[in-house]
Biopython code that builds the backbone (N, CA, C, O; Angstrom):
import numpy as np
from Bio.PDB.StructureBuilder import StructureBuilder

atoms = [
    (1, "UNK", "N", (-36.526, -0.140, -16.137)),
    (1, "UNK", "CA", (-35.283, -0.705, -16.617)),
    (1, "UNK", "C", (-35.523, -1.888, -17.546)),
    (1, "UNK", "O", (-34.622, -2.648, -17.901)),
    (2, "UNK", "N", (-36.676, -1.984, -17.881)),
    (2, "UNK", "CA", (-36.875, -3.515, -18.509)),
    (2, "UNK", "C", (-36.171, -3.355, -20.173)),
    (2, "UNK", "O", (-35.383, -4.173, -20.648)),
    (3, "UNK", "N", (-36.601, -2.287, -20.784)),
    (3, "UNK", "CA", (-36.047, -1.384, -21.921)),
    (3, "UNK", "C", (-34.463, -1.440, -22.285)),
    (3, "UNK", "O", (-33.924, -1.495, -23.391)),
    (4, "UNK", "N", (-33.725, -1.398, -20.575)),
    (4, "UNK", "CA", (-32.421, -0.703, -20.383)),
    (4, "UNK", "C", (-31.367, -1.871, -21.060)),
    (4, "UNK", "O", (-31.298, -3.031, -20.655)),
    (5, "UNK", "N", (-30.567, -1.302, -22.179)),
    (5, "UNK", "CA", (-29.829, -2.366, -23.074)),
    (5, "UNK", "C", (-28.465, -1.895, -23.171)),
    (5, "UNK", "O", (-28.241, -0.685, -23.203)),
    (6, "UNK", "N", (-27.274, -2.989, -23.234)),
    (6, "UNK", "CA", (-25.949, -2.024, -23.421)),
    (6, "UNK", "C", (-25.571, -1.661, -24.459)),
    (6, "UNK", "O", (-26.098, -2.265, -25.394)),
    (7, "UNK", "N", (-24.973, -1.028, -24.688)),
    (7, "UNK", "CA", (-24.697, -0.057, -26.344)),
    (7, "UNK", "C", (-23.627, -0.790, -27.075)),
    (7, "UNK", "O", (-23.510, -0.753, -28.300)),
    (8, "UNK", "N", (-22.869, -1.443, -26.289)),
    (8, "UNK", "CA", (-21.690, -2.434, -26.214)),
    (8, "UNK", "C", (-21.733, -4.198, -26.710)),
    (8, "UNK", "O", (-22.124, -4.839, -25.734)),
    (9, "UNK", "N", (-21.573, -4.719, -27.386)),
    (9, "UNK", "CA", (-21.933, -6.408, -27.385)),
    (9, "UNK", "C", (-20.775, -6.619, -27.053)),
    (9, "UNK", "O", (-19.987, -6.750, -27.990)),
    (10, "UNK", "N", (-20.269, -6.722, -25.767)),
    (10, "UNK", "CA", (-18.803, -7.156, -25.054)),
    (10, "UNK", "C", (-19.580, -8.080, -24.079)),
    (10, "UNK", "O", (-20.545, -7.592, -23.490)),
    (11, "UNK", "N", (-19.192, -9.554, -23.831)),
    (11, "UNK", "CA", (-19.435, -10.006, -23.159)),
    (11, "UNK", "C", (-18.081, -11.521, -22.447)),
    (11, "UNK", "O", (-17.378, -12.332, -23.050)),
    (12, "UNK", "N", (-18.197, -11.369, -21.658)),
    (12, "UNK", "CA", (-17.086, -12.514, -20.686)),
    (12, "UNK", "C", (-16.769, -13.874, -21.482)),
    (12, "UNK", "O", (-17.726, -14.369, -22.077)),
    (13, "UNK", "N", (-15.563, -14.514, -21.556)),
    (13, "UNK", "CA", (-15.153, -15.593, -22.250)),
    (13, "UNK", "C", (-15.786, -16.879, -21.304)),
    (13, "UNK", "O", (-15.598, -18.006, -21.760)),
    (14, "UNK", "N", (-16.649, -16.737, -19.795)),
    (14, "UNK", "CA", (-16.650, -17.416, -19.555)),
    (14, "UNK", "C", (-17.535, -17.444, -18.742)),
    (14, "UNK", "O", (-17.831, -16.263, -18.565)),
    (15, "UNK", "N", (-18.732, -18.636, -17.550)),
    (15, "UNK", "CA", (-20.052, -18.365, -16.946)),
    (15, "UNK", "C", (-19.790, -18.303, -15.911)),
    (15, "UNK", "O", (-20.543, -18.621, -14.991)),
    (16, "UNK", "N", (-18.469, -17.805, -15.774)),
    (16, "UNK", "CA", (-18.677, -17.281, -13.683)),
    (16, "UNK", "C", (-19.370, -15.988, -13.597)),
    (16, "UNK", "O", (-19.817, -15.155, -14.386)),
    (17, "UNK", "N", (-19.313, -16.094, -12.760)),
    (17, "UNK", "CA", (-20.594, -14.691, -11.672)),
    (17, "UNK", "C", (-19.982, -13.666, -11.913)),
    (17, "UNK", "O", (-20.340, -12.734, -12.634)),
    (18, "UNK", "N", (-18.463, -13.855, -10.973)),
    (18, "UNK", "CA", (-18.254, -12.365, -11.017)),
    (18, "UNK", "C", (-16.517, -12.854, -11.023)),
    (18, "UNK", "O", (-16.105, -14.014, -10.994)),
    (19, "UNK", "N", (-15.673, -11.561, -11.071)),
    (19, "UNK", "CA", (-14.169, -12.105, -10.335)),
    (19, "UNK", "C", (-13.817, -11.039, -9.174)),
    (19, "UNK", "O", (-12.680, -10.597, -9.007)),
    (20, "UNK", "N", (-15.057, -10.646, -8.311)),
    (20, "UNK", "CA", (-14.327, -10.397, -7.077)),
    (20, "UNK", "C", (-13.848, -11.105, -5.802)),
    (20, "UNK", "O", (-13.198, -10.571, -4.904)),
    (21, "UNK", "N", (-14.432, -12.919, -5.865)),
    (21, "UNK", "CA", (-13.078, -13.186, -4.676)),
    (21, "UNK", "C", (-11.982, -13.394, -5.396)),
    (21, "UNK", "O", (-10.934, -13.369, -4.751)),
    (22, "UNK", "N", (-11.878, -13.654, -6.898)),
    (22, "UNK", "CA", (-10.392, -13.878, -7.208)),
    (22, "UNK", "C", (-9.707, -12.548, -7.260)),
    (22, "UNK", "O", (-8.500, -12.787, -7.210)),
    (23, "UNK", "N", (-9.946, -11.039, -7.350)),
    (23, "UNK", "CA", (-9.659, -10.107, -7.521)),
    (23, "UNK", "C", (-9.260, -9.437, -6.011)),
    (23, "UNK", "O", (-8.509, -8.475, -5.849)),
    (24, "UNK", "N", (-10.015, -10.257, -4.874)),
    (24, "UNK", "CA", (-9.903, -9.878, -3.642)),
    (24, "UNK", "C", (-8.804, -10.711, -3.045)),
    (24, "UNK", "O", (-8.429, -10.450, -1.901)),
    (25, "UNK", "N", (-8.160, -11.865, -3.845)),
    (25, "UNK", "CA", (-7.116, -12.869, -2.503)),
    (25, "UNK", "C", (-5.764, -12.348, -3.777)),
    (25, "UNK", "O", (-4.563, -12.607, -3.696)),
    (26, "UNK", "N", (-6.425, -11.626, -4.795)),
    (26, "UNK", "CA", (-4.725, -11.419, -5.815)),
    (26, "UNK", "C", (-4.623, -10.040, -4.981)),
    (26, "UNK", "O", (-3.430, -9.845, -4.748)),
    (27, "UNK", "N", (-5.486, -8.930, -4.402)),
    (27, "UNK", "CA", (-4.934, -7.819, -3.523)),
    (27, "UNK", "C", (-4.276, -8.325, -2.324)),
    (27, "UNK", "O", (-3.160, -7.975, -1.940)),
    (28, "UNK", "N", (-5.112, -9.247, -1.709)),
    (28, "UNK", "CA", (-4.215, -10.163, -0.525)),
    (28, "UNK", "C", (-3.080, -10.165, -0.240)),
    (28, "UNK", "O", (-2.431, -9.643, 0.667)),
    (29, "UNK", "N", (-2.698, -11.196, -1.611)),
    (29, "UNK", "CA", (-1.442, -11.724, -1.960)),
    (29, "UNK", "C", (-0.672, -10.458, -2.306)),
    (29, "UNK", "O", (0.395, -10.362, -1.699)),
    (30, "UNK", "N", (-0.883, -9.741, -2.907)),
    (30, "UNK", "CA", (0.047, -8.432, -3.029)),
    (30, "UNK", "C", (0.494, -7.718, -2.060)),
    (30, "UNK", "O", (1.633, -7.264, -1.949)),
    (31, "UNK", "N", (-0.660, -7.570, -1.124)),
    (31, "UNK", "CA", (-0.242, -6.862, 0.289)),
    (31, "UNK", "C", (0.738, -8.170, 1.002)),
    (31, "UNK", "O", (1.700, -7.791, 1.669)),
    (32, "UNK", "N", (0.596, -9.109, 0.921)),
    (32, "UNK", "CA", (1.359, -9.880, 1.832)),
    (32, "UNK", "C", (2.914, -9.765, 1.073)),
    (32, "UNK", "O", (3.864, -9.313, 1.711)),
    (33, "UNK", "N", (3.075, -10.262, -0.469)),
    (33, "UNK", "CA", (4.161, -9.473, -0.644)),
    (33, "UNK", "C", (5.062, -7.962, -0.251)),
    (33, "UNK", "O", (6.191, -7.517, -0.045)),
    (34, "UNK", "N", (4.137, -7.730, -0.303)),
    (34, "UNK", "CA", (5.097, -5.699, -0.104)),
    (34, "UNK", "C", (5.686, -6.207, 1.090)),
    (34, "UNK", "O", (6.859, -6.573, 1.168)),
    (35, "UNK", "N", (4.557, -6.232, 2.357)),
    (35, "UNK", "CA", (4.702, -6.757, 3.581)),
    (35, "UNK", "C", (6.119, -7.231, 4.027)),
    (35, "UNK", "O", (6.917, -6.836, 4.877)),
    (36, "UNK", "N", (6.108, -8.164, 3.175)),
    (36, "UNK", "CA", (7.462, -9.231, 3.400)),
    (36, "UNK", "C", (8.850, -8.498, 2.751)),
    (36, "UNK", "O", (10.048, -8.553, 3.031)),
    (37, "UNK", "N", (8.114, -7.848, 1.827)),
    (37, "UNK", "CA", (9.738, -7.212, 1.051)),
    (37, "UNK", "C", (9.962, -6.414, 1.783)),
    (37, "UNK", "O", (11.103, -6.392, 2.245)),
    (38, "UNK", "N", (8.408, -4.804, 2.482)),
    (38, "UNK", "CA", (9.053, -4.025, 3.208)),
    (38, "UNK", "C", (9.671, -4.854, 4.361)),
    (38, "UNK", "O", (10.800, -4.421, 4.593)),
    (39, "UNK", "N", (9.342, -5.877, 5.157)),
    (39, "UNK", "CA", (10.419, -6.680, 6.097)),
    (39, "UNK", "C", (11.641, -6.921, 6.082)),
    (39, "UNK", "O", (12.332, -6.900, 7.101)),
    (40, "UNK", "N", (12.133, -7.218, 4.776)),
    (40, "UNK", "CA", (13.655, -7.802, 4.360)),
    (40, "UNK", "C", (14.083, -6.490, 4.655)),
    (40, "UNK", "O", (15.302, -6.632, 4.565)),
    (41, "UNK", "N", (13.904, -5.377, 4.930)),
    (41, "UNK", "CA", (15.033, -4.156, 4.665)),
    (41, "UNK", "C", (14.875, -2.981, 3.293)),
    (41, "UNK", "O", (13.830, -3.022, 2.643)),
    (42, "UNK", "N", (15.663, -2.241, 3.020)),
    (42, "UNK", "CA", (15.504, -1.575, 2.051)),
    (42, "UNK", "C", (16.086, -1.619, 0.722)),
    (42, "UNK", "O", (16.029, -0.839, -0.228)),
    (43, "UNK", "N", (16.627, -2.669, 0.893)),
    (43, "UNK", "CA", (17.408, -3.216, 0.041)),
    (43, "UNK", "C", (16.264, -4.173, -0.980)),
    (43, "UNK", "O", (16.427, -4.204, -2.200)),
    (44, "UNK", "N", (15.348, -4.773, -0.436)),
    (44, "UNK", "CA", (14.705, -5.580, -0.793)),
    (44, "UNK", "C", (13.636, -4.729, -2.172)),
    (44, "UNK", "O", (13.476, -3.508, -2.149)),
    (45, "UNK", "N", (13.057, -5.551, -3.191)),
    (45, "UNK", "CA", (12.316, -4.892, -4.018)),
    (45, "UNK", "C", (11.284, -5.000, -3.916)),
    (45, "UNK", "O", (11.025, -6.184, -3.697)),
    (46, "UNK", "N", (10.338, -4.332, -3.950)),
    (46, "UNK", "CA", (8.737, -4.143, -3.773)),
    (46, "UNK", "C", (8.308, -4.058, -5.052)),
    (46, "UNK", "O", (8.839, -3.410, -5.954)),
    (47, "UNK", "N", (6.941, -4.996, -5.133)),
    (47, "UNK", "CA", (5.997, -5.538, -6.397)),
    (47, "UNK", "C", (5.662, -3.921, -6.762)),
    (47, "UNK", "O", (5.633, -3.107, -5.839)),
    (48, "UNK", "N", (5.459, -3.581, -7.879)),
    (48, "UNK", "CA", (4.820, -2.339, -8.385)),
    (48, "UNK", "C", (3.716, -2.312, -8.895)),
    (48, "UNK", "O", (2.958, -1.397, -9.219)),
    (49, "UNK", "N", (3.665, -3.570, -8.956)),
    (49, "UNK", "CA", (2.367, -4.397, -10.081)),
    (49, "UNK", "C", (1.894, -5.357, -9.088)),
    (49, "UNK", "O", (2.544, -6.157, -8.415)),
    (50, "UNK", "N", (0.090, -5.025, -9.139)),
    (50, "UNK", "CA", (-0.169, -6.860, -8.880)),
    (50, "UNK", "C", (0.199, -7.669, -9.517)),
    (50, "UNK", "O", (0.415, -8.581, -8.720)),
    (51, "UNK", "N", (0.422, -7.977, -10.396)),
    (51, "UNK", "CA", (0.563, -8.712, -11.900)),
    (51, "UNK", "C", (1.894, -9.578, -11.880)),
    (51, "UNK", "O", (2.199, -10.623, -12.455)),
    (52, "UNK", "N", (2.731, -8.546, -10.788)),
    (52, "UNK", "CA", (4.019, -9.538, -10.771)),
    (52, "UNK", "C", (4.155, -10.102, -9.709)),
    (52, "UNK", "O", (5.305, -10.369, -9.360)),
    (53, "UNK", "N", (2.745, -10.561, -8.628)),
    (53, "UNK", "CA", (2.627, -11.440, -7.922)),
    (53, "UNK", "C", (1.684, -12.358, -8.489)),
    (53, "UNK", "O", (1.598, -13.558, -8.228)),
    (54, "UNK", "N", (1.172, -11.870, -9.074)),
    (54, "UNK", "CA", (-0.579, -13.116, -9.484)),
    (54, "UNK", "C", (-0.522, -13.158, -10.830)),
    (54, "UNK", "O", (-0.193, -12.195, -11.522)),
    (55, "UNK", "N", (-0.811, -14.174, -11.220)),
    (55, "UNK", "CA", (-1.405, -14.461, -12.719)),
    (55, "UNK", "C", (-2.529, -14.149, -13.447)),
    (55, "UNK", "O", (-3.329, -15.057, -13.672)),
    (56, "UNK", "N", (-2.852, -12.500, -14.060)),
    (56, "UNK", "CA", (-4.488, -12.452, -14.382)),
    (56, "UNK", "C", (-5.084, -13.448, -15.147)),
    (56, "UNK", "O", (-6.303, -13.576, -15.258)),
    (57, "UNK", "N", (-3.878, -14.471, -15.913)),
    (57, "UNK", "CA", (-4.851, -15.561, -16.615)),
    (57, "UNK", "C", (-5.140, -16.716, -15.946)),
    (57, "UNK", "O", (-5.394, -17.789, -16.494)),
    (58, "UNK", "N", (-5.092, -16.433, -14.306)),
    (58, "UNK", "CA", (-5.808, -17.803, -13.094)),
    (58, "UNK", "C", (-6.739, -17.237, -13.239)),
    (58, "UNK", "O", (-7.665, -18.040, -13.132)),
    (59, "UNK", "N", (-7.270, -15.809, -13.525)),
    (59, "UNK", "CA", (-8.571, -15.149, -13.270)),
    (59, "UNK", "C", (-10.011, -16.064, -13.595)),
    (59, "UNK", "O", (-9.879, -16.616, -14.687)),
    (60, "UNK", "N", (-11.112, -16.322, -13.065)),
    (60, "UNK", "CA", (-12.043, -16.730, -13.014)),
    (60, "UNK", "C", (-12.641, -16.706, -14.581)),
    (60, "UNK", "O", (-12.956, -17.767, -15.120)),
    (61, "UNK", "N", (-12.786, -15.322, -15.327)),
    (61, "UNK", "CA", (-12.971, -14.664, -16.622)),
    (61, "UNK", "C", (-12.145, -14.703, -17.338)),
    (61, "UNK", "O", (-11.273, -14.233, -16.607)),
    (62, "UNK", "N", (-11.576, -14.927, -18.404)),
    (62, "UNK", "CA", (-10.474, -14.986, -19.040)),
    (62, "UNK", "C", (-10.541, -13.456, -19.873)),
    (62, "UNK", "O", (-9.744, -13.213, -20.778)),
    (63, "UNK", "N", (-11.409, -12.648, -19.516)),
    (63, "UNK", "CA", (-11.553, -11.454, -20.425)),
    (63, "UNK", "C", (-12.459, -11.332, -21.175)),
    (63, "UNK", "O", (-13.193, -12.316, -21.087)),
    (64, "UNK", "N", (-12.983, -10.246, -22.260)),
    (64, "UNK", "CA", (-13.856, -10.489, -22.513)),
    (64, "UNK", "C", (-13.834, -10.490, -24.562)),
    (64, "UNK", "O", (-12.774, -10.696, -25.154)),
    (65, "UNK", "N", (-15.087, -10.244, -25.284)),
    (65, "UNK", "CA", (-14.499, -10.399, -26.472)),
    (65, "UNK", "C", (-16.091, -9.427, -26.869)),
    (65, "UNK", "O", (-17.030, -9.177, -26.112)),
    (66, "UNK", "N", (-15.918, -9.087, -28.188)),
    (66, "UNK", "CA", (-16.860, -8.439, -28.982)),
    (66, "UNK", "C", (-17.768, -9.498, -29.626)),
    (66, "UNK", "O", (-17.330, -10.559, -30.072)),
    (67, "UNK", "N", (-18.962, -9.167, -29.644)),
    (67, "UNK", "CA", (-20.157, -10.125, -30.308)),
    (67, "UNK", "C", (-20.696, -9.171, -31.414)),
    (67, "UNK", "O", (-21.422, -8.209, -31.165)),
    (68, "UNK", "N", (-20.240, -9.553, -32.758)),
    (68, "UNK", "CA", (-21.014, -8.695, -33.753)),
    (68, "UNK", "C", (-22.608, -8.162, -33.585)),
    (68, "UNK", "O", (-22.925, -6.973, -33.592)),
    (69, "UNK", "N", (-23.309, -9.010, -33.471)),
    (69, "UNK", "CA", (-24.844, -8.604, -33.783)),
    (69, "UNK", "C", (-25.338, -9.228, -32.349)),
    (69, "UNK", "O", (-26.442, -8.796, -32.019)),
    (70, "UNK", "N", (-24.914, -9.892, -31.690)),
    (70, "UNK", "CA", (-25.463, -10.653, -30.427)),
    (70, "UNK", "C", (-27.273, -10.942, -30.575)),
    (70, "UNK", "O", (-28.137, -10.604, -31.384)),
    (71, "UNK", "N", (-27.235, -11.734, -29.335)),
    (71, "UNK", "CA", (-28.877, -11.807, -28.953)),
    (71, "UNK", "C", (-29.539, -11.104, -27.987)),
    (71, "UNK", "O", (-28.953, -10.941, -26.917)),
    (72, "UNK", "N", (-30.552, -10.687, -28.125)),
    (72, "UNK", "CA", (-30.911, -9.819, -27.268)),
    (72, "UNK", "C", (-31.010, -10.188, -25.766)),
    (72, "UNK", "O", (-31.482, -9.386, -24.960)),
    (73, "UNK", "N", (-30.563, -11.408, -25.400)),
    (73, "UNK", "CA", (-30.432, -11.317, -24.059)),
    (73, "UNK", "C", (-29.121, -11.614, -23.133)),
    (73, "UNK", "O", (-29.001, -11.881, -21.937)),
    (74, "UNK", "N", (-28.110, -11.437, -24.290)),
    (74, "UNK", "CA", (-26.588, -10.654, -24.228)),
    (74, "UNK", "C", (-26.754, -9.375, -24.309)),
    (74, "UNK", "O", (-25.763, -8.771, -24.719)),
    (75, "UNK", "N", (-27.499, -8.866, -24.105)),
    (75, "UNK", "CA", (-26.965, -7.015, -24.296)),
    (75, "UNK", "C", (-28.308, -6.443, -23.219)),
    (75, "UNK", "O", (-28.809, -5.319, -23.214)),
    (76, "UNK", "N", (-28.660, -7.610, -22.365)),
    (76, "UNK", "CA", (-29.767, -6.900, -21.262)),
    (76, "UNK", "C", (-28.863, -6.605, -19.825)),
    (76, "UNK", "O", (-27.830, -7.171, -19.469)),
    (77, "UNK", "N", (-29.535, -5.650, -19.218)),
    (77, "UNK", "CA", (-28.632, -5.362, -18.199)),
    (77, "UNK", "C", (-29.077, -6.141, -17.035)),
    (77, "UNK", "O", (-28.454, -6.079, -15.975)),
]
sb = StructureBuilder()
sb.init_structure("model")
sb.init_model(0)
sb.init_chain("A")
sb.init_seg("    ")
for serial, (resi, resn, name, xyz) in enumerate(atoms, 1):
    if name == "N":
        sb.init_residue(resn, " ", resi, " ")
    sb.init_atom(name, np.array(xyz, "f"), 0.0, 1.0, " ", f" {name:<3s}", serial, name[0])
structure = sb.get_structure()
């Protein structure tokens, strides 16, 4: 794998690790919503979206962006 390079120069707006605990407490929070709406009755509305409980721009990563020509140790796996 030393060879192994991505075909892609996409890389993260930002130097966190990863965004799975923020990706893991915005499922949380979603389940605890439904939760509560399925509680109120049927009357009540249920999230369809994570998105309309959590903010993806609290996300850890802000997303990512294209690097024309990059350096070669942006495009190692």
């Amino acid at each position: 794998m030393s060879r192994s390079r991505k075909k892609t120069p996409v890389i993260g707006y930002t130097c966190a690790k990863s965004d799975k605990p923020w990706k893991a407490k915005a499922a949380r929070s979603f389940r605890h919503a439904a939760r509560q709406a399925l509680g109120e009755g049927e009357d009540a509305l249920l999230p369809v979206k994570r998105w309309a409980v959590v903010n993806p721009w609290d996300a850890p990563k802000d997303g990512k962006h294209w690097v024309g020509g990059g350096e070669a140790r942006w495009l190692r796996k």
